[in-house]
N, C-alpha and C positions, 0 to 999 in steps of 0.2 A: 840738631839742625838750627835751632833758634842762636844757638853762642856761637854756633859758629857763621851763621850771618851776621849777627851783632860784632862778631869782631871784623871782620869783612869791609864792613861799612865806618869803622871807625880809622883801619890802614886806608880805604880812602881818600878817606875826608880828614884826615887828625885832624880835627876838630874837638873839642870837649864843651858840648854844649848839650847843659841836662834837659832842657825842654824837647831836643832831637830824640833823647835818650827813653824820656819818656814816650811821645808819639811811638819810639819805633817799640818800646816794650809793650805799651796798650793794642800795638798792631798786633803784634806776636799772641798777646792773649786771646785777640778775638779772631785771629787764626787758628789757635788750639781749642778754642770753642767752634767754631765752626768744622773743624774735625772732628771732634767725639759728636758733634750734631750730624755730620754725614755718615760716621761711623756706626750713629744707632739706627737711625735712618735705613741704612744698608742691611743691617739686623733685623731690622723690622720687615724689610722689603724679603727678606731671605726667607724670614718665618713667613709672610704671607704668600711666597711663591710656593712653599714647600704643601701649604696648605691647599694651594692653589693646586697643583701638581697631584694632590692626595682627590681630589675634588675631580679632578681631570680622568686619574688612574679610576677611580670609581665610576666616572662617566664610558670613559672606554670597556671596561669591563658591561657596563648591561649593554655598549652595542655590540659586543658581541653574543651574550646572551638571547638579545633581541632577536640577532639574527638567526639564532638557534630554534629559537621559540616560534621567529614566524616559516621558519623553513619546516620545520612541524604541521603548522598549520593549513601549512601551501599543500602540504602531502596530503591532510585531512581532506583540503577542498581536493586536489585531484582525485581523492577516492570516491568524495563525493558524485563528482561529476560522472566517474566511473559508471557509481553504481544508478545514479538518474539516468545513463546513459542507455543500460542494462534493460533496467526497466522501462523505459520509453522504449525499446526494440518489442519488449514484450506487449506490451498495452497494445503494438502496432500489430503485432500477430492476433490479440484478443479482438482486437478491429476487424482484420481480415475475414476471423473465425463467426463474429459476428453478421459478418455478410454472408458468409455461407449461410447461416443458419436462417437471416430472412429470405434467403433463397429456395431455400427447403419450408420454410413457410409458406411461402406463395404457390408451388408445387404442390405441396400437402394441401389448402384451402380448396386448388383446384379440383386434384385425384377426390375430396371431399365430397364438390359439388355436381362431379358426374357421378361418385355415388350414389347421392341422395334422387338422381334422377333415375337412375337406374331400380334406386328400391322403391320410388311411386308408379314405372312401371310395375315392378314387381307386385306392389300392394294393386293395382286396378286388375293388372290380370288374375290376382289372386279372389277378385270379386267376380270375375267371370266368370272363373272356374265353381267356383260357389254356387252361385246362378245355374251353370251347366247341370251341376250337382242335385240342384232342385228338381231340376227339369227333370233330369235321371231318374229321380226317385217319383215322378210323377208319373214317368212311364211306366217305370216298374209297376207303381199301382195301378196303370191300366192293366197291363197285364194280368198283373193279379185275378182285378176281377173279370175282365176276362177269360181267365183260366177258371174259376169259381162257375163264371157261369154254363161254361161247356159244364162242367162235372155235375152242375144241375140239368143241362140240357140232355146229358149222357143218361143221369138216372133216372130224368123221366122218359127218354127213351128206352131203356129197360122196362119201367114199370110197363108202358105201352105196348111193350114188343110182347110181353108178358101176359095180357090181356087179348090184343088180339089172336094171337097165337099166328096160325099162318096166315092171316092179314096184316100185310106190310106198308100200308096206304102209310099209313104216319112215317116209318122210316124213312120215305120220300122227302117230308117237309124237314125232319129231323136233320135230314143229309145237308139238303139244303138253307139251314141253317151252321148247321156245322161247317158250313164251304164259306159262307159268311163272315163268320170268326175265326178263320185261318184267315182269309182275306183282311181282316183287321188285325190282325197278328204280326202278317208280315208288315201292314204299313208301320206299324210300332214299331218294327224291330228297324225298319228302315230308317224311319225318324231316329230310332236310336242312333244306329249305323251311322248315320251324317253327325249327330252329337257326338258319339267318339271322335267323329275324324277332328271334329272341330276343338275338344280339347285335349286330341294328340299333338295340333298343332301349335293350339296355347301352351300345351308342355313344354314343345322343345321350343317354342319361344322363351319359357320362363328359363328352362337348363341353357340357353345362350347366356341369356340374362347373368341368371347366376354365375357363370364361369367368368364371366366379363367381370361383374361384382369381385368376384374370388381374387383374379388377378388385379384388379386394384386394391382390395384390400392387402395384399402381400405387399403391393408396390408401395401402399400406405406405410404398412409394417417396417417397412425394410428401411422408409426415409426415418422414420419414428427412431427406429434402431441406431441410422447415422447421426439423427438430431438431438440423442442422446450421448453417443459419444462423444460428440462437437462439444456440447453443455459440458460434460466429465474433464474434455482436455482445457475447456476455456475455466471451468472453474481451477484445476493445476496451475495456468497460465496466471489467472488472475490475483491466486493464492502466492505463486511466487514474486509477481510483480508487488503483491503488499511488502511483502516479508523484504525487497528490496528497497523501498519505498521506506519501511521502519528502519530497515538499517540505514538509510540514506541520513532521515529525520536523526539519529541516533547523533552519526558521523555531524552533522551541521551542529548539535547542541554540544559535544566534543570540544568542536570548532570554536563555537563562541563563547565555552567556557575558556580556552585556553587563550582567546583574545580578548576577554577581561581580566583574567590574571594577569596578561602584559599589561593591558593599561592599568591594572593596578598597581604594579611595580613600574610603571613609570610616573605615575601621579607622584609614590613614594620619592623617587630620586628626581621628579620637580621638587616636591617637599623638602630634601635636602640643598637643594640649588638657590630655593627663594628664602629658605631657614623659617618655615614655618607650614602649615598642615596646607596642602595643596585638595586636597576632597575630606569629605567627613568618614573616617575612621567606625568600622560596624565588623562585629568580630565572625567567626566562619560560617557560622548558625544564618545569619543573616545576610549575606552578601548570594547573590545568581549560586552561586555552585552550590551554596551551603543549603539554600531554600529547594532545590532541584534535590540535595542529596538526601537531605533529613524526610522532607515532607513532600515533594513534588511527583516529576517522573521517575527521577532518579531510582527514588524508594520503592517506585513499583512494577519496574522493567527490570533493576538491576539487584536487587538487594539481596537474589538468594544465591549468586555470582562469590563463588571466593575472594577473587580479589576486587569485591566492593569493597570492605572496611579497609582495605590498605590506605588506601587515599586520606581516609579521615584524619590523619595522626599530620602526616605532611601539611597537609589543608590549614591546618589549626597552627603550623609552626610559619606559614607565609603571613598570617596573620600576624602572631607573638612578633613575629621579625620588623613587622611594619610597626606594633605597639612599641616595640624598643627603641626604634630610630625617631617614634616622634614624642618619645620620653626627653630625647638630648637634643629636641631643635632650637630651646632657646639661647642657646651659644653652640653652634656647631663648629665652628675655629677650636673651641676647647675639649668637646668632646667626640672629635672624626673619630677617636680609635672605637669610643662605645656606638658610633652612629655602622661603624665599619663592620663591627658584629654585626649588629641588626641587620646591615646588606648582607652578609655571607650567608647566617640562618636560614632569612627570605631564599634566597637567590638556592642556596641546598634543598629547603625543601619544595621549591616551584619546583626543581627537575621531576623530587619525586610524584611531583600533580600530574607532570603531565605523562610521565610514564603513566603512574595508576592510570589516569581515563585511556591511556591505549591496550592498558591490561582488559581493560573490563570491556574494551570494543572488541580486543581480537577474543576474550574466553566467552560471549557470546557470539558472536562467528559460529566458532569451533561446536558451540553445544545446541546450536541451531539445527 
């Protein structure tokens, strides 16, 4: 291109003039230098777009991962929500059940307190009759000795009858004594007579009494009996609503384990974006899932679950994967293909995390 402009310019102009000759060959040269300058320029722009594009495909790649990972998480929260929702139906039933049962309290305190009224009747007419009892037995001892003393009065009449032989004079007074003590006999029995009647009638007051008693006791019984049952279904109730509640807690720690993993793996691929450590770097042992799995809850709700140790192997290689990619951030133009492992490793074994934590929520489920 260059001879054949330079001749170009000389059919022209015939001209033969070397200082033209020169200017136009100095031009030529720093025309051919300003083309291999654009040319490497262009080379260099090529390599940093390819880099650039490698950087891009990497970025592209966790949004769809992301989007992977938070649609996981979305299902987590709606089960959550599920099962909060579950159990707030329930608590609302143990509510209800709870008001029955101060209802049957207030009833029972009542049926209680006409009880207790009813057994201080009972206990006062039980003093009366006591009393009557006295009395009874006071009479009886009139009698007695009244009976005692006719049998004296009778044998000294014998002795007398005995003595006079057919003079009867004394059996006279004898009679008339003896009319006497029948005459006090009956009043006794009379007096008694009205003390019967009087505690035939304290009786069938008490046997009211009682029966009254009787049937509030059964009706006591019978609420005791339903406020026992109430207690047995609200304990059920309130046993299920736990057991929903610990799954609930379960499902949210699930959750926010798998939404620190994502922000772990996006710290990492800020880390690759800014070419240098974006958070401080703490291996499995140490980070939320790792402290939850070794030593925490994890350990002690989940650990006798077959597919608990799955997870730990995965767990440990998200980590390695992060350790690798910020092995090669101090030049990552030169080392994308080893940074590009590191992302695939990580990015392999996050699947297997988050599978594991849905393994080990649905194999407790199941053995619940």
């Amino acid at each position: 291109m260059g001879i054949l402009k330079f001749k170009t310019y000389f059919d022209r102009d015939s001209k033969d003039d070397s200082t033209k000759v020169k200017e136009l060959i100095q031009d030529q040269i720093v025309q051919e230098r300003s083309l291999q300058e654009t040319r490497a320029h262009a080379t260099e722009l090529e390599s940093e777009n390819e880099f650039l594009r490698k950087k891009v495909a990497l970025l592209e790649n966790e949004n769809y991962k992301l989007k992977e990972n938070l649609s996981l998480i979305q299902k987590n929260m709606a089960d959550s929500v599920g099962n909060s929702h579950h159990a707030l139906n329930k608590l609302n039933e143990v509510d209800s059940s709870f008001d029955g049962l101060r209802q049957d309290s207030k009833s029972i305190l009542k049926d209680i307190t006409g009880l207790e009224s009813n057994m201080e009747y009972t206990s006062k007419s039980s003093i009366d009759i006591e009393e009557g009892v006295n009395a009874i037995l006071e009479a009886i001892e009139g009698i007695s000795t009244i009976a005692f003393q006719s049998k004296m009065l009778s044998f000294n009449a014998s002795v007398e009858a005995a003595r006079a032989g057919e003079a009867g004079k004394g059996f006279a007074v004898v009679a008339e004594e003896v009319q006497k003590l029948a005459t006090s006999t009956t009043e006794l029995l009379e007096n008694i007579k009205d003390k019967t009647d009087y505690f035939s009638n304290i009786s069938k007051t008490l046997q009211e009494s009682a029966q009254a008693s009787l049937k509030m006791t059964q009706d006591v019984n019978t609420k005791i009996n339903n406020f026992d049952e109430s207690i047995s279904g609200t304990t059920i109730k309130n046993k299920d609503a736990l057991n929903d509640i610990s799954a609930t807690n379960d499902e949210i720690f699930m959750s926010l384990a798998k939404i620190d993993h994502v922000i772990w793996k996006i710290n990492t691929y800020i880390s690759i974006i800014e070419e240098k450590p974006a958070f401080e770097f703490v291996d499995h042992h140490n980070c939320r899932l790792g402290k939850w799995y070794y030593n925490g809850d994890g350990k002690n709700s989940f650990s006798h679950l077959m597919s608990y140790s799955h997870i730990e192997n995965d767990h440990a290689h998200v980590h390695n994967g992060t350790k690798h990619i910020f092995d090669y951030l101090s030049n990552v133009k030169e080392n994308i293909e080893h940074i590009t492992d590191g992302i695939n490793e990580m990015e392999r074994a996050s699947e297997g995390v988050f599978d594991g934590l849905d393994r080990i929520l649905d194999e407790k489920k199941r053995s619940a």
